[in-house]
N, C-alpha and C positions, 0 to 999 in steps of 0.2 A: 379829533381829526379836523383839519382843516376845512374853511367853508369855500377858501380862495378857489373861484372856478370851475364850484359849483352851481349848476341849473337849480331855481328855487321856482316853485311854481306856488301863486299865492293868491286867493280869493278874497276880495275884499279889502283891497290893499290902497284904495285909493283914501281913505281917513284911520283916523281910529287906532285901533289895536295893531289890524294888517300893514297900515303905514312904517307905522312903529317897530315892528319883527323886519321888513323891508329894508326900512335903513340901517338893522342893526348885522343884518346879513350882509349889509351891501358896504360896509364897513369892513368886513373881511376880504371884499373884494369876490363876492358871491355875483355870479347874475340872474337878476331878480324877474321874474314875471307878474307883473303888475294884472292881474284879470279881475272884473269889476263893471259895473255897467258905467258908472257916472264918469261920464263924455265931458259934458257941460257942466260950470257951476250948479251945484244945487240951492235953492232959494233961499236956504235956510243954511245948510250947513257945507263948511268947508270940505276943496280936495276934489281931484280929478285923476283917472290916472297916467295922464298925460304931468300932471303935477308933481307928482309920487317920482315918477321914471324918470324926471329931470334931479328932483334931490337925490335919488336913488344914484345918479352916475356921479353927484357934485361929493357923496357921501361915497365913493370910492369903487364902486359898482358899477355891473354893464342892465340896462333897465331893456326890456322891451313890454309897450302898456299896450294889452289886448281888453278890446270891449267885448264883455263876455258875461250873460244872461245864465245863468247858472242854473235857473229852473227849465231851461232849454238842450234839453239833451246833444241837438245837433253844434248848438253853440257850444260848447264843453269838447266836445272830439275835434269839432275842430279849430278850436282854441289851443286846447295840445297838443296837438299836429303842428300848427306853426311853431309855437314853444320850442317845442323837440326841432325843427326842422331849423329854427331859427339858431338857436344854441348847442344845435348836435348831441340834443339827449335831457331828458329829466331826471334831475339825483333826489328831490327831493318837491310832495307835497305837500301844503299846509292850505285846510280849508278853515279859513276865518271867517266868512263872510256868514253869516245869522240871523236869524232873523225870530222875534219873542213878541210877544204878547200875551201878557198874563190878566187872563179874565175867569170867569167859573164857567163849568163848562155848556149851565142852560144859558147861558149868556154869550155864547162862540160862535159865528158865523162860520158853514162852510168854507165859505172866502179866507177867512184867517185860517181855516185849520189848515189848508191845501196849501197855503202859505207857508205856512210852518213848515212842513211835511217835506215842502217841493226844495227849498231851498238849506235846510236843515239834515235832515236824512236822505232823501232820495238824489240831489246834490254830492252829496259824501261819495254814496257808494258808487255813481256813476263817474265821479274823477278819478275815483279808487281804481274802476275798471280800465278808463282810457291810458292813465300815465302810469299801469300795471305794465306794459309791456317795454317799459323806455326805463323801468326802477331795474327790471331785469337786468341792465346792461349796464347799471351805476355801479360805485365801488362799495357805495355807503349809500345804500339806499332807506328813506325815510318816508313814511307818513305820517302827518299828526293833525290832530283834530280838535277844534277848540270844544268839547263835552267836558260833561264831569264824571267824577268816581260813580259805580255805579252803587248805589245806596237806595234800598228800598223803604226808607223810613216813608209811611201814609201823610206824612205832613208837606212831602214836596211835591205829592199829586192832588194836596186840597187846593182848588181856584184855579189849577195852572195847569191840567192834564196833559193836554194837548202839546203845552212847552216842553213839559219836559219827558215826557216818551219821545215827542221826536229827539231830544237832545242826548237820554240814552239811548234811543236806537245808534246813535253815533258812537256810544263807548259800547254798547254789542258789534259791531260792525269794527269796531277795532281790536278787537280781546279776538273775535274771529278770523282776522286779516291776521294777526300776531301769528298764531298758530298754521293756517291756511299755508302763508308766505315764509314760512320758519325754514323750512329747506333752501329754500333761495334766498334767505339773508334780509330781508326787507322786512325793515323794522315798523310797526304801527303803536303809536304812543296818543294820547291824548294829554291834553295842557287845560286848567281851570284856575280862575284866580280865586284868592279868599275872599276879596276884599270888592268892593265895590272898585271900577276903574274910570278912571277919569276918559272922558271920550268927547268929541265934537256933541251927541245928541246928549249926555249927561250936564254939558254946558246950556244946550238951548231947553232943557227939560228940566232939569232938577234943581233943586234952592241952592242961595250960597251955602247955608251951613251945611246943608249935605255932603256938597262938593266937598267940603272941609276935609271928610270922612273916609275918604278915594285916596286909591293911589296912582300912581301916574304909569302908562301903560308902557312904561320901558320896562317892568317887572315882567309882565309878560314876556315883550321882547326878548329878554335875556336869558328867562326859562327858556324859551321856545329853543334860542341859539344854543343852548345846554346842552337840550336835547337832541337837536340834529345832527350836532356835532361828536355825539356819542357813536360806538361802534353800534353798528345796527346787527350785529347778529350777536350784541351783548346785552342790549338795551333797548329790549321791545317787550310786547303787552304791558306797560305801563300807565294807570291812570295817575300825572301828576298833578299837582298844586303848587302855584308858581312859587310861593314865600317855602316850603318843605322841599320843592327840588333847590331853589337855591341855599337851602340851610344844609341841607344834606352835601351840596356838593361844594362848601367851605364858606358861602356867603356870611355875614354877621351882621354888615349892615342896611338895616331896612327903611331908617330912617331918608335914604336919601330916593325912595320911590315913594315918600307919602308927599300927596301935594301943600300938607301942610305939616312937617317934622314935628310930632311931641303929640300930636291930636290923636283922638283917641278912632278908631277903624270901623266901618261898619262894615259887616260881615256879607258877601253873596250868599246867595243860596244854593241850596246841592252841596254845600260843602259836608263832607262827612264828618263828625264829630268826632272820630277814628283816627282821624290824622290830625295831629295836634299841632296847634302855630309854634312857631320858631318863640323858645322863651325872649320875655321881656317887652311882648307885644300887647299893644292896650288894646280894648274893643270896646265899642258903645252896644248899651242893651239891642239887641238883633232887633229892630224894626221892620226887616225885612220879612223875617217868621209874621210877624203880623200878617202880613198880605194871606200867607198859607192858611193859616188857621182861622182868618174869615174876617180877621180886624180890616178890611179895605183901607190902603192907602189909595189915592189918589192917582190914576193911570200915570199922568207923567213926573210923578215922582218913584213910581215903583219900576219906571223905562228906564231911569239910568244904571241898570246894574251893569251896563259899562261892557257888555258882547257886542263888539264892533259893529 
């Protein structure tokens, strides 16, 4: 189905992953809602969503960029409210915006956990709530969430507890929305990459040869567009994987999302071992499993796994 002229409502969309899904909506002639804090350049890293909204309309799309605190509930309703108000309805969420940090968990600050928590999970179900009444009224209606499969293997809650409960509370909260909103057509999917993704803090954090190892996050984007673009009362409760939803649904070439073609991939984590990569794909020994099982890599080397 068509994305022309549909309302996209998008979290974290000012760099990264969410940029990336933005422009590739706003290419069908989608309009895009840019929601995201960063107002001002940031000191470090690129993108504004004032920045986004301008390539977003050059990239064929109508952009309007709302400053929007995500772990602020009041901010959130009435962030969608104008959304809705501004573009006469919401056909479609996508909550990008994330927020990780992987430490063990005597070593965790309240600080960071509520962090996680706030913008992670409690984030989710509360856009889930607002733009629940404006999905009602779309043709094709979508929610998707960037978590992963839910997988209970004990190695992706050694060192990282806190990450990833809140990141499954996001694929519980979608497998439940699946079914909840199944009568009324409103589809809830979640999107995970395999691979490490190339991002603005992956560049300011992570070595060059790592980099190497990354893909570039239009992979994502084009899942994501896969997915939205799917019948929503055909194509929900869904955890996908961006390289298996694109193989499943005709893709073959992968090569032209690695930012370095022929280099061998290093894997995220949470990915299930259940769902196999699209044959023909290289992978470097999992270094990332290190960090789980207690080998510590180095905090900003183990921050690029590339969640916008």
């Amino acid at each position: 189905m068509s994305l022309k002229g549909k309302t996209i409502f998008i979290t974290g969309a000012s760099r990264g992953i969410g940029r990336c899904m933005a422009l590739r909506f706003a290419a069908d002639g989608a309009n895009i809602v840019i929601a995201a804090k960063t107002v001002e350049p940031h000191k470090f890293l690129p993108g504004t969503i004032h920045q986004t909204a301008a390539e977003v309309e050059q990239a064929g799309g109508k952009a309007l960029a709302i400053e929007m605190d995500v772990r602020d509930a009041d901010s959130i309703t009435s962030g969608v409210a104008k959304a809705a108000e501004h573009f006469g309805g919401i056909d479609v969420l996508v909550h990008n915006a994330g927020a990780y940090w992987l430490k063990p968990t005597a070593e965790f600050s309240v600080k960071r956990h509520d962090l996680m928590f706030a913008i992670n999970e409690r984030a989710y179900f509360l856009l889930a709530q607002a733009v629940h009444p404006y999905l009602l009224k779309s043709e094709n209606p979508h929610i998707l969430g960037l978590a992963p499969p839910i997988d209970l293997n004990p190695i992706w809650f050694i060192n990282s507890s806190a990450y990833t409960v809140s990141k499954f509370a996001m694929s519980l909260y979608t497998m439940g929305w699946a079914q909840e909103w199944k009568e009324a057509g409103i589809a809830a999917n979640t999107l995970w990459p395999r691979t490490g993704i190339l991002s603005p803090s992956a560049v300011l954090h992570g070595s060059e040869e790592l980099i190497k190892e990354f893909r570039k996050p239009e992979i994502m984007a084009e899942a994501a567009h896969g997915i939205i673009s799917k019948p929503s009362r055909q194509f929900s409760g869904n955890f996908c994987i961006d390289d298996s939803f694109l193989y499943d649904n005709g893709e073959t070439d992968f090569d032209q999302y690695a930012v370095e073609p022929g280099h061998a991939l290093v894997p995220d984590y949470m990915v299930p071992s259940s769902i196999v990569a699209p044959p023909g794909l290289k992978f470097t020994s999992n270094r990332l499993y290190d960090f789980f099982t207690g080998e510590l890599l180095s905090g900003a080397v183990i921050s690029t796994g590339g969640k916008s």
